[in-house]
C-alpha angles and dihedrals in degrees: 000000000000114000120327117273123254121138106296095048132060112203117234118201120230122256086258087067101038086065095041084058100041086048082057121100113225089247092058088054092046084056097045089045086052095043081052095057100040086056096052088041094062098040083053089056093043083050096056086036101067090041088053120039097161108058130088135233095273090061102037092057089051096053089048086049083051103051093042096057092052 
């Protein structure tokens, strides 16, 4: 892949990649995008959790919807 991605660049991905995607069903890319955000989901929830040790499941999911939402 180009550059990394921040807010002034958008990342393009190599030719390499280009072709692995286009080889993909869309039913393989619904599952990658889905893996993705499972993934994000529960580093969000890692993440709340170490700031807030405390708290239990209940809140934990709520700050992560909260933060998800913006």
């Amino acid at each position: 892949m180009s550059a990394a991605a921040d807010n002034r660049h958008v990342e393009v991905p190599d030719d390499a990649m280009v072709q692995v995607l286009r080889r993909m069903t869309p039913a393989q890319k619904f599952a990658m995008v889905c893996r993705a955000g499972r993934r994000i989901h529960s580093r969000a929830e890692a993440y709340v959790r170490s700031i807030h040790p405390d708290w239990d499941e209940a809140q934990i999911h709520a700050e992560v919807l909260r933060r998800a939402r913006g």
